[in-house]
C-alpha positions as CSV (number, residue, x, y, z in Angstrom):
1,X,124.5,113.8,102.0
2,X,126.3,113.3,105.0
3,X,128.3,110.5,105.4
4,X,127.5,109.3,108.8
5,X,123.7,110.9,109.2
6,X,120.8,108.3,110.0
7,X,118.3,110.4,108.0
8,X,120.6,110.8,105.2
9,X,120.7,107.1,105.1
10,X,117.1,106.6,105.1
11,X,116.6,109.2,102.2
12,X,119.2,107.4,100.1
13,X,117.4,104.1,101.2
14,X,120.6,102.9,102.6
15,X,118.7,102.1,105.8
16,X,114.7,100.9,105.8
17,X,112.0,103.1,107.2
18,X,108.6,102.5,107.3
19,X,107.5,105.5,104.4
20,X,104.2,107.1,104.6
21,X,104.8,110.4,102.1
22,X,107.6,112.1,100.0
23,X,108.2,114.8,97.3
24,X,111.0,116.6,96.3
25,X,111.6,118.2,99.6
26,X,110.8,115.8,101.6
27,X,110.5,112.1,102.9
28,X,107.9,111.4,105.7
29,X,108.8,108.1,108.0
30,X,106.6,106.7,111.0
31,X,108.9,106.7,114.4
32,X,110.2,104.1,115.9
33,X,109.2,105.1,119.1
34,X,105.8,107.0,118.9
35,X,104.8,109.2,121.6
36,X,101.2,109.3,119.9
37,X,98.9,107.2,117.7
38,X,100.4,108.8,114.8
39,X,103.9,110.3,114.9
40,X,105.8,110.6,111.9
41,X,108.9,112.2,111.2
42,X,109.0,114.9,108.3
43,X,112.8,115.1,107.1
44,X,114.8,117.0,104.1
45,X,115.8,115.2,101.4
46,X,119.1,117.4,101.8
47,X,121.1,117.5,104.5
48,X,120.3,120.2,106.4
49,X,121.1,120.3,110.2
50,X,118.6,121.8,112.3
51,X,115.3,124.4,112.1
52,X,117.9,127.3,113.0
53,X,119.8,126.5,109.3
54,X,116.4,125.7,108.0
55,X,115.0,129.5,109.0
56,X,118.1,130.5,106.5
57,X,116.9,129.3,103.8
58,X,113.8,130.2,102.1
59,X,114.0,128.3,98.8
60,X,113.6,125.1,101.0
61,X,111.9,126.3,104.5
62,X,108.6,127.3,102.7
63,X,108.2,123.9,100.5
64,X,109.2,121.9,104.2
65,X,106.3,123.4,106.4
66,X,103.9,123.1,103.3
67,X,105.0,119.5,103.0
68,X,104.1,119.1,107.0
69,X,100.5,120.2,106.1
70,X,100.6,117.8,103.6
71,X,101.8,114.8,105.7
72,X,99.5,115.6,108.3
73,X,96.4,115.5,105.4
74,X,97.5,112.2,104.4
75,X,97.3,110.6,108.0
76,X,93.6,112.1,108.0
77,X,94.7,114.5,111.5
78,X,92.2,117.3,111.9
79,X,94.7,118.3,114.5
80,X,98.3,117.7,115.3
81,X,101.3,119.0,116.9
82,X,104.5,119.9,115.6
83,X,107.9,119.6,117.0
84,X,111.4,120.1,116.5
85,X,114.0,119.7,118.4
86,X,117.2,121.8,118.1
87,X,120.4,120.9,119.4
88,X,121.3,118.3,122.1
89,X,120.1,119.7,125.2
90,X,116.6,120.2,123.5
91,X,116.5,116.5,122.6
92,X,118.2,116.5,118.8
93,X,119.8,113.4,118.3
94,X,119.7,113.1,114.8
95,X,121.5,116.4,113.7
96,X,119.3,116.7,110.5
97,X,116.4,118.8,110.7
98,X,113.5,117.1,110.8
99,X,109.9,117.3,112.3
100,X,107.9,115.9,114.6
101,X,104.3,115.9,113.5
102,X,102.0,114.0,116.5
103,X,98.6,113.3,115.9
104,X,95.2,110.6,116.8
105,X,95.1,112.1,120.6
106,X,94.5,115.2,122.3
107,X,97.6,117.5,123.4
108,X,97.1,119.8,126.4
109,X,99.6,122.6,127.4
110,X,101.2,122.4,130.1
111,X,102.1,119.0,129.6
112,X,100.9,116.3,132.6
């Protein structure tokens, strides 16, 4: 744990979070400022700081995404997006890796 990270916070339940799934690997928590019907973040129980340090390691990347699929079962999405955000300039402003899974509305690309 990291002493000063939000999401390590939550996952000792040093801070509230409104909990909608976790396992071992994970804990799922709805956002505080959703950007979709449902929007949930997916975060590591260990502190891990972005996807880039996630990618190196296997023994805990594979069980994460698996663990997405499973958080986007329990809201019921058919569909849903997937997001994380590395570094600052990319919008990462919790520095523990964590996804964004968006769902309960249709997503076009390019945005607008």
């Amino acid at each position: 744990m990291a002493d000063d990270c939000l999401f390590c916070k939550i996952v000792a339940r040093e801070v509230p979070a409104d909990i909608v799934f976790e396992n071992d690997v994970a804990i799922a928590i709805r956002d505080i400022n959703p950007q979709a019907p449902e929007h949930v973040l997916v975060l590591t129980r260990e502190h891990v700081v972005d996807v880039r340090e996630l990618g190196r390691r296997p023994d805990l990347s594979a069980d994460f995404l698996a663990t997405i699929g499973t958080v986007a079962d329990a809201l019921g999405a058919e569909a849903f997006r997937t997001v994380f955000n590395t570094g600052a300039a990319a919008g990462q402003s919790v520095f523990h890796v964590h996804a964004h899974v968006l769902a309960g509305r249709p997503f076009t690309w390019p945005p607008g």
